[in-house]
C-alpha positions, 0 to 999 in steps of 0.5 A, spaced: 120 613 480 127 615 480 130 620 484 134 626 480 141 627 482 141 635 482 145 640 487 137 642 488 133 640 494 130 645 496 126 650 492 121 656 492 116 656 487 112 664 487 107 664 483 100 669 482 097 663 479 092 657 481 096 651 481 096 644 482 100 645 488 098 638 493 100 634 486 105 639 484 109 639 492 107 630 491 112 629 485 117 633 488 117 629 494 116 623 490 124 625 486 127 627 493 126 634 493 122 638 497 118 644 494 114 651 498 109 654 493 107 660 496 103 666 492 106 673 491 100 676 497 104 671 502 112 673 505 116 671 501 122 675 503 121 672 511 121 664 508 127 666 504 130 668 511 128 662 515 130 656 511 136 655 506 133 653 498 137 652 493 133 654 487 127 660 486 122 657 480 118 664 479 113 666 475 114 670 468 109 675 469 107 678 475 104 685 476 108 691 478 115 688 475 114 684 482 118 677 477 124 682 476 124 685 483 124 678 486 129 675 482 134 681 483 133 681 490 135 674 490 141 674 486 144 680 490 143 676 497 143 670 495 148 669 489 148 661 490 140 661 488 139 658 481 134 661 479 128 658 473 123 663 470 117 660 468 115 663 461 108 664 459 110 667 453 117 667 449 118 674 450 124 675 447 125 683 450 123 679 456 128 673 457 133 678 455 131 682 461 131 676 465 139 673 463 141 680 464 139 680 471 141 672 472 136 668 471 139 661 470 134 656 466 127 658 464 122 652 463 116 655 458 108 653 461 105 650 461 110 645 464 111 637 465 114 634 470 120 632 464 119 639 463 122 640 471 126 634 471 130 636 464 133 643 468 134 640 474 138 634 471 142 640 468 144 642 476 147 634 476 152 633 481 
């Protein structure tokens, strides 16, 4: 495979879904980039803490409004973060609520990898 050139390296996937997450964390690494795939019942916040990422790719609907609160919390403390919303559904109500808030791509599910390596070529250096 050929490596994406992108200012991403490093990403943050929360997600309250199942994935394929052993083939989902292999292509990434098979492109040069490193992703985390953590569920929203794990601490986010503290892994956010200890490493340095560059991109937040997140779920569209968690419960409880958590995708907006997370993707808010993100932009107020790490503005640099790129931040991809995976749509379930094109709510537009809801990217609309989503692009006020920052969001900077939004990839729709379910996604290929070309899905993934289109956006991430956007971020190209």
């Amino acid at each position: 495979m050929k490596q994406i050139k992108t200012i991403i390296n490093n990403t943050i996937l929360i997600d309250n879904e199942e994935l394929d997450s052993a083939n989902l964390v292999k292509i990434f690494y098979e492109n040069g980039l490193n992703l985390e795939i953590i569920t929203t019942n794990q601490d986010y916040l503290n892994l956010l803490r200890q490493k340095d990422f560059d991109c937040l790719l997140i779920h569209s609907d968690m419960p409880d409004s958590l995708t907006v609160k997370i993707i808010d919390f993100i932009k107020c403390n790490y503005p640099w973060m790129i931040v991809i919303v995976l749509l379930v559904n094109k709510s537009y109500e809801k990217v609309f609520e989503l692009v006020r808030l920052g969001v900077d791509d939004f990839i729709q599910q379910p996604f290929t990898w070309e899905d993934i390596e289109k956006v991430y070529k956007h971020y190209n250096y």
